[in-house]
C-alpha positions in Angstrom: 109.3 -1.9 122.5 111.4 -3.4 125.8 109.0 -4.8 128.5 111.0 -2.2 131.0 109.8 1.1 128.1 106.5 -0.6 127.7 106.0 -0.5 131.5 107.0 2.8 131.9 104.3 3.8 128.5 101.4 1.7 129.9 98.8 5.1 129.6 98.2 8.3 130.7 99.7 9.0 134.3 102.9 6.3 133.7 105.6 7.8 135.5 108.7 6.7 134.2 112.1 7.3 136.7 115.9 7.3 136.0 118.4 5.2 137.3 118.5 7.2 140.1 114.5 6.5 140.8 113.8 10.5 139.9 110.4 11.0 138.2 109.4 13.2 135.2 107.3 16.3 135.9 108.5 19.0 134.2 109.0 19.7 130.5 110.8 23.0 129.3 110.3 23.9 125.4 112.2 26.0 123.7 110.2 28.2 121.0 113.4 29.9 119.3 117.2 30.2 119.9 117.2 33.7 118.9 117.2 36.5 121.2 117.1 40.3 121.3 119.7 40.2 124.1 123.1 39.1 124.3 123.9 38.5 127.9 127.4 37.4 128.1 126.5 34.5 130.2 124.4 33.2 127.7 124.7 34.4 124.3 128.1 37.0 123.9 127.5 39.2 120.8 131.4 38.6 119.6 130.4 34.6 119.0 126.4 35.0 118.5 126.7 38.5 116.1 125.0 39.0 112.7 126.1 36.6 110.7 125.6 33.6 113.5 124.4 30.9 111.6 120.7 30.8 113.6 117.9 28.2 113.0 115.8 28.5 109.8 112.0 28.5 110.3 112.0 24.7 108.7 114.5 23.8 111.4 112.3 24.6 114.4 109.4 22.4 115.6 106.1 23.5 114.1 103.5 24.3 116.8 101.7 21.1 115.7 104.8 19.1 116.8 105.1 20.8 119.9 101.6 20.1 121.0 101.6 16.6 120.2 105.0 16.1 121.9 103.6 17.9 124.6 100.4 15.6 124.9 103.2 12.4 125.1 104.8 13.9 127.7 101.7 14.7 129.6 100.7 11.0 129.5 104.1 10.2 131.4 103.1 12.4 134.0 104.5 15.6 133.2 102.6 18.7 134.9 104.4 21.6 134.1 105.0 23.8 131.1 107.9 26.4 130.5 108.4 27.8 127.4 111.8 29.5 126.9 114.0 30.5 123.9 116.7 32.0 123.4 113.6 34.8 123.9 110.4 33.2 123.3 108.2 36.4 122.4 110.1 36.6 119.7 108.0 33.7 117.9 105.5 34.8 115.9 101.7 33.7 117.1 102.6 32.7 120.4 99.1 32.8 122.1 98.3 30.4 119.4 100.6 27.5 121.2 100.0 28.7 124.3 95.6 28.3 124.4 96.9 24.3 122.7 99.0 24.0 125.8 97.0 25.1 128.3 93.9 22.4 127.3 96.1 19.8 127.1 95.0 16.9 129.5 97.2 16.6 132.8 98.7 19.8 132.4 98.1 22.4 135.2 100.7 25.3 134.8 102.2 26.8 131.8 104.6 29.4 132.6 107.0 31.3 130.2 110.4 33.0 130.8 110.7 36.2 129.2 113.6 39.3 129.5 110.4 41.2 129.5 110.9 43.8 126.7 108.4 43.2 124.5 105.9 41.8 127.4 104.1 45.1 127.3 102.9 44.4 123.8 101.8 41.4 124.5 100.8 40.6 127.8 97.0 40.5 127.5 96.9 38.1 124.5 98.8 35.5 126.5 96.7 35.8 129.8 93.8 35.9 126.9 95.3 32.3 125.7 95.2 31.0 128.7 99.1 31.7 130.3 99.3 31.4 134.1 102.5 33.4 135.1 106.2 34.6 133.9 108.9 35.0 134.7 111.0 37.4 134.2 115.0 38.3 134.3 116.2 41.4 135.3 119.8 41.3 136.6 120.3 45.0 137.6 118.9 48.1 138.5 121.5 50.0 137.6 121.4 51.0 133.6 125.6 50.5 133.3 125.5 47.4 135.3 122.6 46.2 133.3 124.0 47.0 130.4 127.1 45.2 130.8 124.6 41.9 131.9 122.8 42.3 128.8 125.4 42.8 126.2 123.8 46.1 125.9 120.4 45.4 125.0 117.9 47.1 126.4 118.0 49.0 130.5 115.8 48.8 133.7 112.9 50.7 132.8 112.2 48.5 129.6 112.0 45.3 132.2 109.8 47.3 134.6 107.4 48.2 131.9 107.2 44.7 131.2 106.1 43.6 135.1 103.9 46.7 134.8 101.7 44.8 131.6 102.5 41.2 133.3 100.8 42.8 136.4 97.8 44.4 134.5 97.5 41.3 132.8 97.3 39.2 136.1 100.0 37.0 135.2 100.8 36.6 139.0 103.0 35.9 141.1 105.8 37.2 138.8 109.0 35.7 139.7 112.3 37.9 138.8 115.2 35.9 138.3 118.9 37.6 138.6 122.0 35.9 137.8 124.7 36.5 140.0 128.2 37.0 138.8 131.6 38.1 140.8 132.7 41.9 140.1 129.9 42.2 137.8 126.5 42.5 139.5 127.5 41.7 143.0 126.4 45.4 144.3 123.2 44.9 143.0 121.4 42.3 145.2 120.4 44.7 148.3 119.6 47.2 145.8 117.3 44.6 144.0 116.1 43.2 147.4 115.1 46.3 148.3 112.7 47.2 144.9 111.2 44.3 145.2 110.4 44.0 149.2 106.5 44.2 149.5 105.9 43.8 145.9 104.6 40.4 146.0 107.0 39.2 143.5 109.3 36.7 144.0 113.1 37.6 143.3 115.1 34.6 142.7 119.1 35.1 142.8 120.8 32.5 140.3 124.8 31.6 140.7 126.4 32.0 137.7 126.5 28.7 136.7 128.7 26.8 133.5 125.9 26.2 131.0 127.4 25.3 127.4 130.9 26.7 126.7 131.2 30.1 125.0 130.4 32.2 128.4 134.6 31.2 129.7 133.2 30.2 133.2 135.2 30.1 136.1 134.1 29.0 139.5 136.2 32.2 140.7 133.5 34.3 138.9 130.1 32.8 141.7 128.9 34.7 144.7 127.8 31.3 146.6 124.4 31.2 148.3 126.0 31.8 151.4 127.4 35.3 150.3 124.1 36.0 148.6 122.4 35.5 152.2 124.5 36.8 154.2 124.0 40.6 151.7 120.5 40.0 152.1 120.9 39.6 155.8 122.3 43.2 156.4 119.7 44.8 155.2 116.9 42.4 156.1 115.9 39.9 158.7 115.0 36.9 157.2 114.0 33.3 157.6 113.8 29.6 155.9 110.8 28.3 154.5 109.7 25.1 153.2 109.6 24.2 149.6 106.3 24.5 147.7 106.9 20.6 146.3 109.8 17.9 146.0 111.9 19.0 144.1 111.7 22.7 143.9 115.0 24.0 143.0 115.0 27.0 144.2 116.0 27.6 148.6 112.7 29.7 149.5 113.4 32.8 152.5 110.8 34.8 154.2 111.1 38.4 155.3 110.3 38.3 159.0 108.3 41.9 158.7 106.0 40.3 156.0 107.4 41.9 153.1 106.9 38.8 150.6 109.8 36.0 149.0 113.2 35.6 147.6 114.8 32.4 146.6 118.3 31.0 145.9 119.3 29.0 143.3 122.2 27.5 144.1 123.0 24.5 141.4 126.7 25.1 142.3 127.8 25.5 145.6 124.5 23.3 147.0 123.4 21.0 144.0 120.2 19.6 143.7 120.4 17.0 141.3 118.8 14.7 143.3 115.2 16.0 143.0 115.6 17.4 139.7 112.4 16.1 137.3 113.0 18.2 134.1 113.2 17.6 130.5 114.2 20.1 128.1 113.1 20.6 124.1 115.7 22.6 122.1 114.0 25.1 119.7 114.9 22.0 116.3 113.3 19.2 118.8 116.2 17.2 120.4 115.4 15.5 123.8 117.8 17.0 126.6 117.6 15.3 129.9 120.5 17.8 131.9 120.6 21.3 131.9 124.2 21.2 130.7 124.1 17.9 128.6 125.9 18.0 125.6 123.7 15.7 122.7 119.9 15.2 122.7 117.7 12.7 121.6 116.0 14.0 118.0 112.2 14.3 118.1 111.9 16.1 115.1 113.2 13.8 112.7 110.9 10.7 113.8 107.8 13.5 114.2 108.2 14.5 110.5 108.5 10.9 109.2 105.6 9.9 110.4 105.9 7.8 113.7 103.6 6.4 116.0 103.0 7.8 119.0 104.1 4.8 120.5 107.4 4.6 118.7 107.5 8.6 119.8 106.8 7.6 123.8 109.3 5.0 123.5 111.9 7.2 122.4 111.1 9.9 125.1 110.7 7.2 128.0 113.6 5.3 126.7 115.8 8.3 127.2 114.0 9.1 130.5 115.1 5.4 131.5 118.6 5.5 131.2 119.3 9.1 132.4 121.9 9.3 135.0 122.8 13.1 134.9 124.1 14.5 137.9 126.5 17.2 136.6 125.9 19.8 139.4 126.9 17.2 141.4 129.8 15.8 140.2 131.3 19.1 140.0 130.8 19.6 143.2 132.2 16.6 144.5 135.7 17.8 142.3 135.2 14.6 140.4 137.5 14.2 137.0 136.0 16.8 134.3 136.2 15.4 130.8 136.5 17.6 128.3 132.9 17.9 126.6 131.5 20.8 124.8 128.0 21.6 126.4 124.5 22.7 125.1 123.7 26.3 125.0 121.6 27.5 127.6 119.5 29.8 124.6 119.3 26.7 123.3 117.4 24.8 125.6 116.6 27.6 128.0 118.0 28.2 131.5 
């Protein structure tokens, strides 16, 4: 081990930071790259149809491994748990990993992001195990509009059932996150604004953003934060407010007659690479350190052969150490693309 990695692994509470002096604090895992969805921005049924080559169940990190990776990250300061997929309720025993997760030392939040379907069915067993809120996406109100979002999968009233057991459950504050994209789901922000006034749910708008490479992206295709405010602002007054923590990615608003929160994400036309303190886990165990990085560091491999977990916080501080991503931000700043094929986002979640 390097003196700088053995530093940065001294014990539990070692925060390790990046070239560009930014900490690690949050840790997204990804349970499954399956999905009962096929949202073209994520997952378009003509590439990802029946006979997509998907992960085999030996080819996924065993629960085991994901608690014990967990527990290393949590020793270099991580606080925060997301699990993701592809759609995450689709792995089997869920609440299992979850009530693992949740005692872990140093971890205060475990959250899980969900398209809500089959939330109604399960709900209670993950407040039961210990899960402290979802989130959920829901990109239209309207059943075509959703449909077209979705790749046809599923409508509205399947996602509302869903908040309906998340909120009998108490897995509160829901957050509803809808990703914004040009001549697609444009005429649904007020509408969504307005379901979701006085709720006490927070509703997030996302720009379409260039995740991995079979969604054909084009910057023609975002509605910029500005727009999104400004659609917002003829129908509602609202009004900054601060950010929970450092580093929240998300622009938080205020309805001036009390009516609750929405939030911006705007990782295109206002980057926040800066602040950003997340690691991602693909479903088979590779190390991502950049939502739309294009090879990961294994885990897996050196987990099932046995290594230390010395030799395992090396790798993952190691890789922490040298990260430099700032891809948000170099696109914004029109520097020279190279030509690079990009993670999924089901496989590392958004």
């Amino acid at each position: 081990m390097t003196e700088t990695t053995a530093e940065a692994v001294a014990g539990p509470g070692a925060n390790p930071r990046d070239e560009f002096g930014r900490a690690l604090r949050d840790l997204r895992i990804s349970v499954t790259d399956r999905c009962n969805f096929r949202c073209p921005y994520c997952m378009p049924e003509e590439i990802f149809d029946e006979a997509f080559p998907f992960q085999k169940r030996g080819e996924i990190l065993r629960f085991e491994e994901i608690v014990r990776l967990a527990r290393l990250f949590a020793s270099l300061g991580v606080e925060k748990l997301r699990l993701t997929g592809g759609e995450p309720l689709l792995r089997a025993q869920l609440p299992r990993l979850i009530e693992e997760l949740v005692g872990l030392d140093g971890i205060r939040d475990v959250a899980l992001t969900t398209n809500a379907v089959l939330l109604p069915r399960h709900a209670d067993a993950l407040k039961a195990a210990g899960l402290h809120r979802v989130t959920i996406s829901l990109d239209a109100l309207d059943p075509e509009v959703f449909g077209r979002m979705s790749g046809g999968r599923g409508d509205p009233e399947q996602v509302f059932d869903g908040i309906a057991a998340a909120e009998r459950a108490s897995l509160t504050p829901i957050k509803i996150n809808c990703v914004v994209q040009r001549a697609t789901n444009e005429d649904q922000i007020v509408p969504l604004a307005r379901r979701f006034h006085g709720t006490g749910h927070i509703l997030r708008f996302i720009e379409y953003m260039d995740v991995g490479t079979t969604n054909s992206w084009d910057l023609s295709q975002v509605v910029p934060a500005s727009e999104i405010l400004e659609r917002i602002g003829e129908a509602f007054a609202i009004e900054p407010v601060d950010p929970n923590y450092a580093g929240e990615v998300a622009r938080r608003y205020r309805y001036s007659d009390g009516g609750g929160e929405i939030g911006i994400i705007a990782s295109v036309s206002q980057p926040f690479c800066g602040g950003c303190t997340r690691a991602r886990i693909s479903a088979d165990g590779k190390l991502f350190t950049c939502l739309f990085g294009s090879e990961g560091r294994d885990l897996r491999e050196p987990l099932r052969e046995g290594a230390s977990d010395e030799a395992l916080l090396e790798r993952i501080a190691g890789t922490w150490l040298r990260r430099r991503d700032r891809y948000s931000e170099e696109r914004a700043e029109r520097a020279p693309a190279r030509a690079r094929r990009k993670v999924e986002m089901f496989q590392i979640g958004g």
